[in-house]
C-alpha positions in Angstrom: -57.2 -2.8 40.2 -54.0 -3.4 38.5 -54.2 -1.6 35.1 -53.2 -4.5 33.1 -55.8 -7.0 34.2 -58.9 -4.2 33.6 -61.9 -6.2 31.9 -63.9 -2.4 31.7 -63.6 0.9 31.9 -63.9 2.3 35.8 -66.9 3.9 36.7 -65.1 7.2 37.2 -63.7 7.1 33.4 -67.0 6.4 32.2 -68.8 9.1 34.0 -65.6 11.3 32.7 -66.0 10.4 29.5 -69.7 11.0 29.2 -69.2 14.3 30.6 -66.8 15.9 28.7 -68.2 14.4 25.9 -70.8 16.6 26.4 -68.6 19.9 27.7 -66.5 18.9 24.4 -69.2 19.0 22.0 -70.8 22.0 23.7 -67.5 24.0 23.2 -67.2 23.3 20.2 -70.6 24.4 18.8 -70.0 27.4 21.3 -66.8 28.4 19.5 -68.3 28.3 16.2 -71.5 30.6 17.8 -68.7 32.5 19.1 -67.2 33.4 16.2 -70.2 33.4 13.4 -72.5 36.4 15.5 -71.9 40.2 16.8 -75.1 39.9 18.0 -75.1 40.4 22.3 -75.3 36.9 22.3 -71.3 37.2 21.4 -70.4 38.4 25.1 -72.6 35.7 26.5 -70.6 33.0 24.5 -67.4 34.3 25.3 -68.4 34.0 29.6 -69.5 31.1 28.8 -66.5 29.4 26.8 -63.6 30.7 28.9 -64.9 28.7 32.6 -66.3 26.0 30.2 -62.3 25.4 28.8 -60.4 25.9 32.1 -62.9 23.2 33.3 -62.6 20.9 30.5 -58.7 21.2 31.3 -58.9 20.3 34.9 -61.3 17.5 33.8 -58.7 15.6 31.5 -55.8 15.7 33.9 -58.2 14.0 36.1 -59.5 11.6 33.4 -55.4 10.6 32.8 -54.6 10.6 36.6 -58.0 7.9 36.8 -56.8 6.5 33.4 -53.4 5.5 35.1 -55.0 4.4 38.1 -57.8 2.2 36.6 -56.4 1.2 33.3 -58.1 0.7 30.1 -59.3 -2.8 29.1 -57.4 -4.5 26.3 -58.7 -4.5 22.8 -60.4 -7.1 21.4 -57.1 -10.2 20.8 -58.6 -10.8 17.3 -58.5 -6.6 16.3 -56.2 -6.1 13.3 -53.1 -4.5 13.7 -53.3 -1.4 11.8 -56.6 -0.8 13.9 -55.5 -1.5 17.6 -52.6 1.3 16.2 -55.5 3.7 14.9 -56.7 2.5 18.6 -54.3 4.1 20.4 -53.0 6.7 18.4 -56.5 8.3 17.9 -57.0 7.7 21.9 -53.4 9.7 22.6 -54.7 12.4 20.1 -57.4 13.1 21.8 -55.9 13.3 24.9 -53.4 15.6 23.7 -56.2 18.4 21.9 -58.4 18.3 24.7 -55.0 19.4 27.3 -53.5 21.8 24.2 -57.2 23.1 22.9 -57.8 25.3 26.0 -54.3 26.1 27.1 -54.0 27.3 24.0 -57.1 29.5 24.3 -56.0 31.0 27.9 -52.1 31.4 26.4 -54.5 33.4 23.0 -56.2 35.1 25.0 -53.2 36.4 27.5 -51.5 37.4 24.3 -54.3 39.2 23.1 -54.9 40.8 26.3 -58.3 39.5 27.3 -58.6 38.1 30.8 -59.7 34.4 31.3 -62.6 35.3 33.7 -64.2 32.0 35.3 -66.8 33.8 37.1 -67.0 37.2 39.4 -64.0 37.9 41.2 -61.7 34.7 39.9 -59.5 35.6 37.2 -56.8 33.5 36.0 -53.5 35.2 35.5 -51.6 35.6 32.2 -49.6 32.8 30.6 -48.0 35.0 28.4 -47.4 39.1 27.7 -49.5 40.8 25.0 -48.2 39.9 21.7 -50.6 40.5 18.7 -48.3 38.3 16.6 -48.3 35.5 19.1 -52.4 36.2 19.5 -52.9 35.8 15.9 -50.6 32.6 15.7 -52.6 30.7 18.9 -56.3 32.2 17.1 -55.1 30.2 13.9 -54.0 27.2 15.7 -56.9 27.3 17.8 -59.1 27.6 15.4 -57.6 24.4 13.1 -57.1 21.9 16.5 -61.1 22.6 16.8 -61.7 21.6 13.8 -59.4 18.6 14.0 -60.5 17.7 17.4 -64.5 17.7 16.2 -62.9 15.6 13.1 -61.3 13.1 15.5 -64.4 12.7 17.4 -66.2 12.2 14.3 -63.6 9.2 13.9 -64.3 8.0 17.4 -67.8 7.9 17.1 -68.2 5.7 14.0 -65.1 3.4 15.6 -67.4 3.2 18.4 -70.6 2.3 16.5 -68.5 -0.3 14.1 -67.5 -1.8 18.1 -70.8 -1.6 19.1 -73.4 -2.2 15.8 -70.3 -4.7 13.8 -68.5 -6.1 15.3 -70.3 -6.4 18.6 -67.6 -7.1 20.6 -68.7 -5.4 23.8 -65.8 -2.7 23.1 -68.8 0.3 23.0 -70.6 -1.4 25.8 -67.2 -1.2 28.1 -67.8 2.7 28.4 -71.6 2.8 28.2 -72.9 0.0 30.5 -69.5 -1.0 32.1 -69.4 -4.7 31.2 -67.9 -6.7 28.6 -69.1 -9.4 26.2 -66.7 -12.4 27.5 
């Protein structure tokens, strides 16, 4: 399908976007576990954050090879400038934290010295030499992209819901049930 004549969004995107919309979400509430508890669920988080990143990476370079196949269907003609910019910029941002949020983490933790561990045996190899100046540089921006990617999202939903409970302009119901009010 050519990418400028797309009425919805392709199965594949919405199955991506469903997904990591979940993986997302999930790392995010895992970061903040991560980092609020020394309890022994601390080590558990950390196993379970690092795979749970390095997929979320592979995911979204998938999701923009699929978005360039597929295209995106055009916004409604009758959206208001400022907001079909808000549109896309908040769409490009979001793109753009979910590729820098974990290879940011994996270039952290390769500063810091800790090995990105997927699962027994398959370690990924450093980005960078240990640096505890560059470690504590990535840990701050890390930290502040999380919270400005869960802000973001916060943005996204209620755009969504004003699509879908507002203006009802079949925008929301393009990614959930894959058709389009004409």
């Amino acid at each position: 399908m050519n990418p400028r004549t797309a009425v919805t969004f392709s199965l594949p995107a919405r199955l991506l976007h469903w997904l990591m919309a979940i993986m997302i979400l999930t790392m995010l509430f895992v970061g903040v576990g991560m980092v609020a508890t020394v309890s022994e669920r601390h080590v558990w988080l950390v196993q379970l954050h690092k795979p749970l990143g390095i997929a979320i990476l592979a995911l979204v370079i998938v999701r923009l090879l699929v978005r360039w196949r597929y295209g995106t269907p055009a916004l409604p003609a009758d959206l208001p400038p400022w907001q079909r910019l808000s549109a896309h910029l908040s769409h490009w941002m979001l793109y753009a934290l979910m590729l820098a949020m974990p290879l940011i983490g994996w270039t952290m933790l390769s500063a810091g010295g800790y090995p990105v561990t997927l699962f027994a045996g398959v370690t990924l190899p450093d980005l960078v030499s240990p640096s505890p100046t560059l470690y504590s540089a990535l840990r701050f921006a890390h930290t502040w992209l999380a919270l400005s990617l869960f802000a973001l999202i916060l943005l996204h939903l209620a755009a969504a819901l004003y699509h879908g409970l507002i203006r009802r302009d079949g925008v929301l119901a393009s990614m959930t049930k894959g058709h389009r009010k004409p």
